[in-house]
N, C-alpha and C positions, 0 to 999 in steps of 0.2 A: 487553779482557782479562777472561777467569770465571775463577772456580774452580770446579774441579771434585772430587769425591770418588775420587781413588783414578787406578788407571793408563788409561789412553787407551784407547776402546776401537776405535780402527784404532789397529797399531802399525806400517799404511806408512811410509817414508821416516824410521823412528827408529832412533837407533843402536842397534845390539846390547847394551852396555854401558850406556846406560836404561833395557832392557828389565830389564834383569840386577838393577836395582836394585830394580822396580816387584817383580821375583819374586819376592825376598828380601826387602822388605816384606811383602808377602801371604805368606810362609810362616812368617816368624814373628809373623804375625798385628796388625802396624803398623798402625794407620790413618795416613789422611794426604790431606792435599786437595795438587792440584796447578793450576798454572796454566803457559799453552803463551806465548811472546812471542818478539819477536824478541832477537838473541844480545845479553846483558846481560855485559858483560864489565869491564865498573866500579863500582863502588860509587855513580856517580850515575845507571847504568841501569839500577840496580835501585829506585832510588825510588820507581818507578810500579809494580814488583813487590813491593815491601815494603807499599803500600798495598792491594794487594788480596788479600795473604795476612794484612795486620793482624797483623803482622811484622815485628822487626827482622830484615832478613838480615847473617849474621854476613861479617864482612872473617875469609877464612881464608889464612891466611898457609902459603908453602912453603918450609921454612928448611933451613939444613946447618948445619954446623959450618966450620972453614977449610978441612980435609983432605977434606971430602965425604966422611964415614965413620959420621957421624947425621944423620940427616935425620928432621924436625918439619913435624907438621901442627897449624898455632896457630888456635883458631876466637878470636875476639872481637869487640864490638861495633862494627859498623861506622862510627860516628863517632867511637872511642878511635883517638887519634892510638899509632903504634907507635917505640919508640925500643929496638934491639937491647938494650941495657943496664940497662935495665930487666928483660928477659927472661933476658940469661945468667945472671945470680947467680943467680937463683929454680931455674934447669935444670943449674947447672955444668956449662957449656960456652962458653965465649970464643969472641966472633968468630963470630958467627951471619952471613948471609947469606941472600939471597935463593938457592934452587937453582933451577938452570938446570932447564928445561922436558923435556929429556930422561931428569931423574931421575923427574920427575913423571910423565912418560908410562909410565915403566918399572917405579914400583913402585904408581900408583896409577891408570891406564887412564886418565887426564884430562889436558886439556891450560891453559895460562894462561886466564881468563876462566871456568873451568869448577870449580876447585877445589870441594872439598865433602868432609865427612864421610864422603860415601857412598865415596867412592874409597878407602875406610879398607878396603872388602869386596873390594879386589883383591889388599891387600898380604896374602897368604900366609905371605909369609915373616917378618914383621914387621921390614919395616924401616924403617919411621914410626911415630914416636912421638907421640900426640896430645896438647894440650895446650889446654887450654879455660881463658877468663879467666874468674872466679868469675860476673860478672853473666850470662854466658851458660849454668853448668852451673846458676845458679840459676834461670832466665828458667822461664817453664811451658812456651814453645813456642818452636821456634825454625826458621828457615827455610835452606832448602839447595837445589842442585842437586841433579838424578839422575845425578850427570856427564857435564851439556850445561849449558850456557849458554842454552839455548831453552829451556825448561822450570822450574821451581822448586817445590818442595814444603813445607808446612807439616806439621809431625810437634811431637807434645808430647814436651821432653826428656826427660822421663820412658823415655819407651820408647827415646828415643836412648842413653840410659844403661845403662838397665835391660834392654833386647831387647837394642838392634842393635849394639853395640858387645861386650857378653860372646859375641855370634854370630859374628861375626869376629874375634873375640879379640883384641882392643887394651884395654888399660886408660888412662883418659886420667890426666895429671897436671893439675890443678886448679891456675892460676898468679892469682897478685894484679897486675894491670896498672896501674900508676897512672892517672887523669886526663889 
């Protein structure tokens, strides 16, 4: 596994939707290193991509509400164990859950295994609210998919805060996650 500086230069056999991300980088002027692996779809197959990006990559979480009427994208670090209750006071909203795959493919062009910030630049409409755990909106760099699971990029949060998130208009809520 390399890293590489920036987006692929054959874009055969990638999705459209990676591409989408690599262009929206490059146009609001993002750096960012990437590396290509096979589909990491857990938080322990990315261990070997967390080391060559010299990187936490963050566990991001896809949550509702009961009625499936808010729906949350939670970045946090990936060895913070997660406990809903912890979560809802900080957001008031009760009874968080996981959302089914279908919300996520509809409001964020990603599918399980694949979640990431960057599917923040599909939701138009805003109907995901992002929520970052402080050690992550503090981190200097932080790592993500380009929404695929084969691929992962290293981006300094700075720019994730500062560019790519006021670009697609989402403002994240900053939560305190316990230990």
């Amino acid at each position: 596994m390399e890293l590489y500086q920036g987006r692929p230069q054959d874009t055969s056999g990638r999705l459209d939707k990676e591409i989408r991300v690599y262009d929206l980088l490059d146009r609001l002027g993002i750096p960012y290193q990437r590396t290509d692996h096979a589909a990491a779809g857990t938080m322990e197959d990315c261990q070997e991509v967390d080391r060559v990006l010299d990187v936490v990559i963050c566990k991001n979480l896809f949550l509702c509400n009961r009625q499936k009427t808010r729906f949350y994208l939670l970045m946090m670090p990936g060895d913070k164990p997660f406990h809903t209750k912890d979560l809802s006071a900080q957001i008031n909203s009760a009874r968080l859950s996981f959302a089914e795959a279908e919300f996520m493919e509809a409001y964020l062009d990603i599918t399980p295994g694949a979640v990431s910030i960057m599917g923040l630049m599909n939701d138009a409409d805003n109907r995901v609210q992002l929520l970052i755990d402080r050690p992550v909106a503090e981190s200097t760099l932080l790592g993500c998919h380009p929404c695929v699971n084969t691929s992962s990029l290293r981006l300094r949060t700075e720019d994730v805060l500062g560019k790519f998130l006021p670009a697609v208009h989402h403002t994240p809520i900053i939560v305190d996650l316990p230990e």
